[in-house]
C-alpha positions, 0 to 999 in steps of 0.5 A: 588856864593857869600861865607859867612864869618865865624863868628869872635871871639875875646876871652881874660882871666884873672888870673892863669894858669888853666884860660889860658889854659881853654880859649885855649880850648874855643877857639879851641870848637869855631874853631871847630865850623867854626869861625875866631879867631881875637885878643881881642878886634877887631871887632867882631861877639862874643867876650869871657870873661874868668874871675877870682875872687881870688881877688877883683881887679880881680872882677873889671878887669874882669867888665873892660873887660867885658865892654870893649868887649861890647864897641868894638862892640855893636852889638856883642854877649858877652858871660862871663865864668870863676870864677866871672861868677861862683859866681856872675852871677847877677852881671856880667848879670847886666852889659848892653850888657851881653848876655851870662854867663857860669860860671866854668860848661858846657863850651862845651856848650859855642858855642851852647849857643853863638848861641841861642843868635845870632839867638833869642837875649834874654840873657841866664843865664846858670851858674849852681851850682857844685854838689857833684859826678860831673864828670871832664868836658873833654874840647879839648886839651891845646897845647899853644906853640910849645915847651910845652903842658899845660895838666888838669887833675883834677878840684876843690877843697875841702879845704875851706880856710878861705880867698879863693873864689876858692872851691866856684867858682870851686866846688868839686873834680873831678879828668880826668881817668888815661886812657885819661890823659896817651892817651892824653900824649902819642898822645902829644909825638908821635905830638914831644912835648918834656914837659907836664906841668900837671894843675889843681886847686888842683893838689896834690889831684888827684884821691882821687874821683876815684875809684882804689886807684889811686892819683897823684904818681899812675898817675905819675909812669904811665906817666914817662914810656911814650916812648919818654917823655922828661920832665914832670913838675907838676903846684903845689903841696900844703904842705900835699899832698906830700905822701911818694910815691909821694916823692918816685917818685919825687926823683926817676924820671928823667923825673920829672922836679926838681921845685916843686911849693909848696905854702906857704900862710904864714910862722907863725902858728897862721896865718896857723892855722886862714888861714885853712891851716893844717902845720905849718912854720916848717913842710914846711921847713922840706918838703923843706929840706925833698925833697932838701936831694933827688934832692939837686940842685931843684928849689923851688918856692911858693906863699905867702900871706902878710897882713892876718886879723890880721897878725901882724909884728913880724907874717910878720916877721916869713914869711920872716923868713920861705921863707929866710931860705927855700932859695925858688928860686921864690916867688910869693906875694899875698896882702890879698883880702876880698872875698865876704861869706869867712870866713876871710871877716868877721874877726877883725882887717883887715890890712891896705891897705898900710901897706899890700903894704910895706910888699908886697914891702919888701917880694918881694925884699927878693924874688929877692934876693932869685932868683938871689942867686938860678941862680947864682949857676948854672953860668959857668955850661951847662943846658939842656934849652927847646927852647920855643920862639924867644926873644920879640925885639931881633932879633936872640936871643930865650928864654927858661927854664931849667928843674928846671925852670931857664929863659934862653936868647941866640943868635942862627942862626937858630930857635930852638923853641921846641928842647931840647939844652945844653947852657952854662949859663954866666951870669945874665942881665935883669932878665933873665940868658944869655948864649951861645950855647954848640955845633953847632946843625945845623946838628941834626935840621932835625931829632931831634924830637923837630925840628919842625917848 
C-alpha cells in the first residue's frame, strides 16, 4: 500500500514577542492537524504568514513575505493572520496568490480553513472585527525552548494612543481565567521548565474585565506559590499600571525576575500629553527610583519613540535626559511611523525622516552606553544564569540570562541547556558578558530538574 505524505507547511512571522510566540501556537494547531512543518520558505502544501502592522516598514515587510511565499510555490495555499491581516484584509487579498486571511480572531480556525482552500480553491476572507465582551482565544501552549516557556495571559488593549495601530489591529481586553493560566504554569513546572515569561499586549492590565476583582498582582500572588517555580518574569508593564499591591508583590517576591520592561515612549511631557500617555518624565523616574528603592541591583529597560509630530530637539533632548537619569539597562528605540486612521497621522508638523534617524542614532549610543555601564556592576560577581542555547558558531560555549536579564556566554563540557548554574561573570567582549562556570555541575546533571536534554 503506497502511504500518502503528510501536508507540509512552511510558516514565519514578523514583529514582537506576542506575534512569535502566537506562530508557535499555529504551528503546534497545524501539527495536530497531521502536517509536516518545514523552514520558511521550502517548498510547501501551505504556507503561514503571521503579520505586524505597528509600523509602515512592518506593513511592506509583511507584503515582502507574503509575496515571497506565493513565489515559493505557486500552487501552494497562502493563508495571512496577524495585525496587518487585521486591519487591511483588502490589502493583503489584493496580493495575487493570497488565498486565505484571518486576522488577530479565530485562529483556531486556521487549519480548517487552510482546508476549505485546498479542497474548493476559492479565497476566504475570515477577518472579523473585535467586538466588546470578546472572550480571550485559548490557543495551545507556547514552549519555544528548552529552558523557558513563553505564557499569554491577556489580549488587546484599550488605550487608544495617539500613534498606535494595536487597539485597532487587537481589539478590546480580554483577559485568560487565573484557573487555566495557574494549571498551565504548574503543568509547565512539573514538564521541568524552570522560567515562565508572562505575555500579552497589554500585560499590566490584566484582569480589569473579569469578574472577582482579580489584576495582575492577584494573578502573580497565585503563580509564585507554584511548587517547583524557579523564575518568573513578566514582558512588560506600562508606567500606570504599577498598583501598590503590584509593587507590593514585585519587592516581596523572589521568584519574580528583578527586570521590569516599563516603557517609556517619551521623556517630555507636552509630547506625553499629545502621545495619550497619561504620566509625565518625572512620575516615570519617580516609579523607577520607587521600585529600584525596593530591588536596588534591578535591571530596567524600556521602549522609546524619537521624531513625534512635532517633537522638537530641546523635547528629544528632555528624552534623553529621562532615559540617562533612569540609568535604564536597555532601551529599545522606535523612530515614529504614521499609521493609517491614528490620530498622530493626521497632525502638523511631522519630522523629517532624517532628522528621526540621527536622533534615533544618538538615543541608541546613550543606550549602549547605559548597558555597559548596568553590566559592569556585576563583573567579578557569581550570577545564577538559565542555560538557554549552545552558542551560534561556538562550539562548547552556551548562552543564557540572568535573572535580571544580563546576556551570558561560557564554555562548558557538557550541555547545560535548561539548568539553572552559577557562572561568575569576568568581563564584557561582543556584546555579550563572558564567564566561567562557579563548580563542576557534571554530578548533579542526572537529577537536576533543569537537566533535560
Amino acid at each position: 500500500m503506497k502511504l500518502v505524505p503528510s501536508p507540509r507547511v512552511a510558516l514565519v512571522s514578523l514583529g514582537c514577542k506576542v506575534n512569535q510566540n502566537e506562530l508557535e501556537a499555529i504551528k503546534h494547531l497545524f501539527l495536530a492537524a497531521g502536517y509536516e512543518i518545514v523552514p520558511f520558505p521550502e517548498k510547501a502544501d501551505v504556507y503561514v504568514v503571521h503579520t505586524c502592522t505597528v509600523t509602515h516598514i512592518s506593513d511592506r515587510k509583511s507584503r515582502q513575505l507574503i509575496r515571497r511565499a506565493v513565489r515559493a510555490n505557486p500552487e501552494a495555499v497562502v493563508a495571512v493572520t496577524g495585525c496587518y491581516a487585521q486591519v487591511a484584509p483588502g490589502e493583503v487579498l489584493a496580493i495575487p496568490g493570497v488565498d486565505v486571511v484571518v486576522g488577530t480572531r479565530e485562529r483556531r480556525r486556521l487549519v480548517e480553513l487552510v482546508e476549505k482552500a485546498r479542497e474548493e480553491g476559492t479565497p476566504v476572507n475570515a477577518v472579523r472585527a473585535h467586538e466588546p465582551g470578546e472572550a480571550f482565544e485559548e490557543l495551545p501552549l507556547v514552549e519555544v525552548s528548552r529552558a523557558r516557556a513563553f505564557l499569554k495571559i491577556q489580549e488587546g488593549c484599550e488605550e487608544f494612543c495617539t500613534y498606535c495601530i494595536v487597539p485597532y489591529a487587537r481589539g478590546p481586553l480580554r483577559s485568560r481565567a487565573p484557573e487555566a493560566i495557574l494549571a498551565e504554569v504548574q503543568r509547565l513546572v512539573a514538564a521541568g521548565y524552570l522560567e515562565i515569561v508572562l505575555t500579552g499586549v497589554h500585560t499590566g492590565a490584566y484582569g480589569r474585565d473579569l469578574a472577582g476583582g482579580i489584576d495582575l498582582a492577584g494573578l502573580l500572588k497565585k503563580l509564585v506559590r507554584v511548587p517547583g517555580l524557579e523564575r518568573l518574569r513578566i514582558s512588560s508593564i506600562d508606567p500606570l499600571d504599577f498598583t501598590p499591591a503590584l509593587k507590593a508583590v514585585l519587592a516581596e517576591e523572589e521568584v519574580i525576575c528583578p527586570h521590569y520592561h516599563i516603557p517609556l515612549q517619551s521623556g517630555d511631557d507636552d509630547i506625553l500629553q499629545k502621545m495619550g500617555r497619561r504620566y509625565t518624565g518625572r512620575y516615570y523616574l519617580e516609579l523607577i527610583a520607587s521600585l529600584r528603592s525596593k530591588r536596588p541591583r534591578a535591571a530596567f529597560t524600556s521602549d522609546v519613540m524619537v521624531g513625534f509630530p512635532g517633537e522638537t530637539e530641546d523635547q528629544f533632548q528632555n528624552t534623553m535626559a529621562v532615559v540617562k537619569e533612569a540609568a535604564l539597562a536597555a532601551i529599545h528605540v522606535f523612530p515614529y511611523s504614521p499609521r493609517r486612521g491614528t490620530p498622530a497621522a493626521a497632525m502638523p508638523d511631522q519630522v523629517a525622516p532624517e532628522v528621526k534617524k540621527d536622533r534615533e542614532r544618538c538615543l541608541l549610543q546613550l543606550g549602549r552606553r547605559l548597558a555597559r555601564q548596568y553590566a559592569r556592576e556585576f563583573l567579578n560577581e557569581t550570577l545564577t544564569v538559565l542555560v538557554e542555547r549552545p552558542l551560534p558558531g561556538q562550539p562548547g560555549v552556551f548562552e543564557g540570562h540572568t535573572g535580571n536579564y544580563l546576556t551570558v556566554a561560557f564554555p562548558a563540557d557538557l550541555d547545560l541547556t535548561g539548568r539553572l548554574v552559577p557562572v561568575r561573570l569576568q568581563e564584557l567582549r561582543g556584546g555579550l558578558i563572558w564567564g566561567k562556570l562557579e563548580k563542576d555541575v557534571k554530578e548533579e546533571q542526572e537529577n537536576s530538574p533543569g537537566g533535560r536534554n
